[in-house]
C-alpha positions as CSV (number, residue, x, y, z in Angstrom):
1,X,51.6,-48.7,-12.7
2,X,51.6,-44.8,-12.2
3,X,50.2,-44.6,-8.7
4,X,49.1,-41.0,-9.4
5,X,45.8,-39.8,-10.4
6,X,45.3,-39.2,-14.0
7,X,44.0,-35.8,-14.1
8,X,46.5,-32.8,-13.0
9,X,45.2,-31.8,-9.9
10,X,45.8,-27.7,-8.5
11,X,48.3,-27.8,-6.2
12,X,46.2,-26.1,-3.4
13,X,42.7,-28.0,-3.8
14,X,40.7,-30.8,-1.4
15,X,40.5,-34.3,-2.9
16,X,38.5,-36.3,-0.9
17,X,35.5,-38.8,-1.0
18,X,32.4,-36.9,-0.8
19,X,29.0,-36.4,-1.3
20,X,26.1,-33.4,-1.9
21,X,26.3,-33.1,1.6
22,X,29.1,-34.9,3.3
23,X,32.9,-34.9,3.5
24,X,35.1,-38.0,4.5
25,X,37.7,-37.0,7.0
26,X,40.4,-39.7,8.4
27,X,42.2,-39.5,11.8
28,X,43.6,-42.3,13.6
29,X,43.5,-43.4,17.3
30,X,44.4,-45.7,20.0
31,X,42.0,-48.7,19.8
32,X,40.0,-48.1,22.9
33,X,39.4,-44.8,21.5
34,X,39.2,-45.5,17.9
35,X,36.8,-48.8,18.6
36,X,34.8,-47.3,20.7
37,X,34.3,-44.7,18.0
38,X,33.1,-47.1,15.5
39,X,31.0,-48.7,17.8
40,X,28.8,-45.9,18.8
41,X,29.1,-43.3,16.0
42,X,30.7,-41.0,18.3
43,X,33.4,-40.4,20.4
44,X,33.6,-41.5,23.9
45,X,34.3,-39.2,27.1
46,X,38.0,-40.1,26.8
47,X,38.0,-38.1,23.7
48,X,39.9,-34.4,24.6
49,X,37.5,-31.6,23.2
50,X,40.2,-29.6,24.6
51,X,43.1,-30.4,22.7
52,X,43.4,-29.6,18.5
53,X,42.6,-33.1,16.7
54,X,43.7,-33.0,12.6
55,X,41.5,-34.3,10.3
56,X,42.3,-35.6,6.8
57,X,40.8,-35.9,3.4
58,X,43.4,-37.9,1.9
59,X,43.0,-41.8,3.0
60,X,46.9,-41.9,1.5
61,X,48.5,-39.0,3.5
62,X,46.5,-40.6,6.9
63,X,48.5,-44.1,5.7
64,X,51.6,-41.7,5.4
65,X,50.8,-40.6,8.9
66,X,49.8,-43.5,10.8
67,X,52.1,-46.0,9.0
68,X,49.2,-48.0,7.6
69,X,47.8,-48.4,11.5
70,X,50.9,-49.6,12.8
71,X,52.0,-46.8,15.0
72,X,51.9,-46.3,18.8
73,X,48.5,-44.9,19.3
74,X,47.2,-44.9,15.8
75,X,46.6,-48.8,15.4
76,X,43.0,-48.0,14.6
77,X,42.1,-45.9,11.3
78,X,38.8,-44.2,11.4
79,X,37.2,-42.8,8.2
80,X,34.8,-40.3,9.8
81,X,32.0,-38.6,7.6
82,X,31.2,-35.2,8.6
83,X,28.8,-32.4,7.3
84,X,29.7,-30.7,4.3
85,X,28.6,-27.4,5.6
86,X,30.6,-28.3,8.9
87,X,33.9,-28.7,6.9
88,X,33.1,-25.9,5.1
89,X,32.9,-23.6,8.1
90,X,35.7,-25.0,9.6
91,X,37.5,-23.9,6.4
92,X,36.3,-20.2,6.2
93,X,37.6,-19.6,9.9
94,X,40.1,-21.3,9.3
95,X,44.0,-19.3,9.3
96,X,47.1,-20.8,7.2
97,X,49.5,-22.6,10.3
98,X,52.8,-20.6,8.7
99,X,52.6,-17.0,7.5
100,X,52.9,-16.1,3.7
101,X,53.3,-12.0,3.2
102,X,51.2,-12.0,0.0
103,X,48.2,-13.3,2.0
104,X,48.9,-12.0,5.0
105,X,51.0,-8.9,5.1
106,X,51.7,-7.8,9.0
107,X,53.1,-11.1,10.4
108,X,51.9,-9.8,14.3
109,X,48.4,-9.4,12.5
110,X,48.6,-13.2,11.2
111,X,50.3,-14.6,14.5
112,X,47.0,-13.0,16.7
113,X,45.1,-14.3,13.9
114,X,46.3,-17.7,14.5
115,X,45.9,-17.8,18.0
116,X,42.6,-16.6,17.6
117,X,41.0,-19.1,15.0
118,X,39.2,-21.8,15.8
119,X,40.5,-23.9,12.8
120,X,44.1,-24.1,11.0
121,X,44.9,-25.4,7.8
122,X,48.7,-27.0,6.6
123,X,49.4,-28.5,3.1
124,X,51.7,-31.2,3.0
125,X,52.8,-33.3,-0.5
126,X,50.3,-36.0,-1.2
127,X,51.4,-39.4,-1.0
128,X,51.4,-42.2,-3.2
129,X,50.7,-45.8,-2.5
130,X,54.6,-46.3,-1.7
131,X,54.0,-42.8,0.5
132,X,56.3,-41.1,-1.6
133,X,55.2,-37.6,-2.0
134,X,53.5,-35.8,-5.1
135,X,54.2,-32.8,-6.9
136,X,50.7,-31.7,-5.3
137,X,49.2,-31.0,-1.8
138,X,46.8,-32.4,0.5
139,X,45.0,-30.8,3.1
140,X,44.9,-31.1,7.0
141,X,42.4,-29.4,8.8
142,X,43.2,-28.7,12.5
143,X,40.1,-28.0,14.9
144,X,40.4,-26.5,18.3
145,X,38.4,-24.8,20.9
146,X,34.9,-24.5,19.3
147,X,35.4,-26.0,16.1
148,X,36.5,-29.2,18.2
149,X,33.7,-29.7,20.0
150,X,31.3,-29.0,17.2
151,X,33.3,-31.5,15.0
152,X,32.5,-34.2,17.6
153,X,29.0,-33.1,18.6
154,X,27.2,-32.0,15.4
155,X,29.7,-32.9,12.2
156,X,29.6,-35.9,12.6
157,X,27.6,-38.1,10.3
158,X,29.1,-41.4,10.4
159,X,31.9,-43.4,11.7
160,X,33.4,-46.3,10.4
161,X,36.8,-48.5,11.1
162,X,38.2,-48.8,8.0
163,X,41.9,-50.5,9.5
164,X,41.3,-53.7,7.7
165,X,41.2,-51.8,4.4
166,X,44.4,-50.1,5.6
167,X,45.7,-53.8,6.4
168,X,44.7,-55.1,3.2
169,X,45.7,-52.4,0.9
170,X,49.7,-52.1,2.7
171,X,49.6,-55.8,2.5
172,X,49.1,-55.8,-1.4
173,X,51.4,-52.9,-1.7
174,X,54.4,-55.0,-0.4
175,X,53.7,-57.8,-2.5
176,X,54.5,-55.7,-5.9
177,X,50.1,-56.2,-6.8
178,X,49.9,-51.8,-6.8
179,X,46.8,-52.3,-9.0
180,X,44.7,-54.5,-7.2
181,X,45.9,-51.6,-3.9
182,X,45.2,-49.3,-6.1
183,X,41.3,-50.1,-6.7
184,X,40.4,-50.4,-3.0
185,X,41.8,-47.6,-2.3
186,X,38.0,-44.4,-1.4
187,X,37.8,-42.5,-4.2
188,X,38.9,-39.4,-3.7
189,X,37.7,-36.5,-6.2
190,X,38.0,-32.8,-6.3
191,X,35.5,-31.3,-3.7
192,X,34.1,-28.4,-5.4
193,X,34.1,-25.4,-3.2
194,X,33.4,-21.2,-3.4
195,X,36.5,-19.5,-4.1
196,X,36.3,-17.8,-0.9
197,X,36.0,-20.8,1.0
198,X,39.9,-21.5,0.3
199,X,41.1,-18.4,-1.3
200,X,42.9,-17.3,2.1
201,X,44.4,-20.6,2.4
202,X,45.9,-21.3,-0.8
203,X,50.2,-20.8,0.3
C-alpha cells in the first residue's frame, strides 16, 4: 500500500481534520494532565499558560512526535478541537521560527519580530504511517504569552482522548495490516485558507 495521500499536496499548506468552523489540533501530555483534559473539556490548573505549548494538525506527525503515546510525558494523545477563527488568528500573528531573506529581509527585524509574536510556525516533513517523512510539510503552531492562554480559555471547542486510536492504529501498523491503519487513521484534508493568512509563513 502507498501510505501517502493520493492527491499532490503544496508543500507549504495545513491538512487537517476540520470543519466550517473548527480545526483539530493534537498535542500530547502526561496522563494526569492529558486525562484530566479529556475529562473536563479543559485543561486543569497544572496546565503552564506561561510556557509555549505546540499544537498539531497532522495526527501522523503528533505519532512521529509522541512515539504513538509511548514516550515519557506524552503517554496520553489528545485530539483537541479548536475555533477556526482562533487558529486562524494564531496564524496571521504568527512569525516563521527560522529566518528566510526573501520573506524577511533584515534578519535583526525578523529576530525582534520573533520575540515579539505571540504565535510561531515551523514546517517539518509529514510522516507516513511507518513515520518516514514525505516529500511535503506539516505544520506546527507554537502559542505563547497571549495566544496561550486564549488557546486554553476560548479556542477550545472540544477535547477528546484519542490514545487508544493511537494504540490500535501502531498496533496494526506492526503487524504488516497498513490498510486496515490506514482507514482509522482522522481525515485530514486541505484547510482552505486566505492567502494572507499563510503567505508570510510559506519557507
Amino acid at each position: 500500500m502507498n501510505d501517502q495521500p493520493s492527491d499532490r499536496p503544496h508543500k507549504f499548506e495545513v491538512r487537517a481534520r476540520h470543519t466550517e468552523s473548527t480545526v483539530t489540533v493534537y498535542q500530547a501530555y502526561r496522563p494526569e494532565i492529558g486525562r484530566a483534559a479529556a475529562r473536563d473539556g479543559r485543561f486543569p490548573p497544572s496546565w503552564s499558560r506561561e510556557r509555549m505549548t505546540w499544537i498539531k494538525p497532522s495526527f501522523l506527525w503528533m505519532m512521529y512526535r509522541c512515539g504513538w503515546g509511548t514516550k515519557k510525558d506524552q503517554e496520553t494523545v489528545l485530539a483537541v478541537e479548536i475555533s477556526r477563527e482562533g487558529f486562524v488568528r494564531a496564524l496571521r500573528d504568527a512569525c516563521l521560527s527560522h529566518y528566510v531573506p526573501a520573506l524577511h529581509g533584515d534578519p535583526d527585524a525578523w529576530k525582534r519580530k520573533l520575540r515579539q509574536a505571540p504565535a510561531r510556525v515551523q514546517w517539518d516533513p509529514e510522516r507516513d504511517l511507518r513515520l518516514n517523512p514525505l516529500p511535503y510539510r506539516s505544520l506546527q503552531l507554537g502559542l505563547a504569552g497571549e495566544a496561550s492562554a486564549r488557546y486554553a480559555d476560548e479556542w477550545i471547542v472540544g477535547i477528546e482522548d484519542v490514545t487508544g486510536l493511537a494504540t490500535e492504529i501502531h498496533a496494526l501498523v506492526r503487524e504488516g495490516e497498513s490498510d486496515r491503519a490506514a482507514r482509522l487513521l482522522p481525515e485530514e484534508r486541505t484547510c482552505p485558507l486566505d492567502d494572507g493568512v499563510l503567505a508570510h509563513l510559506r519557507a
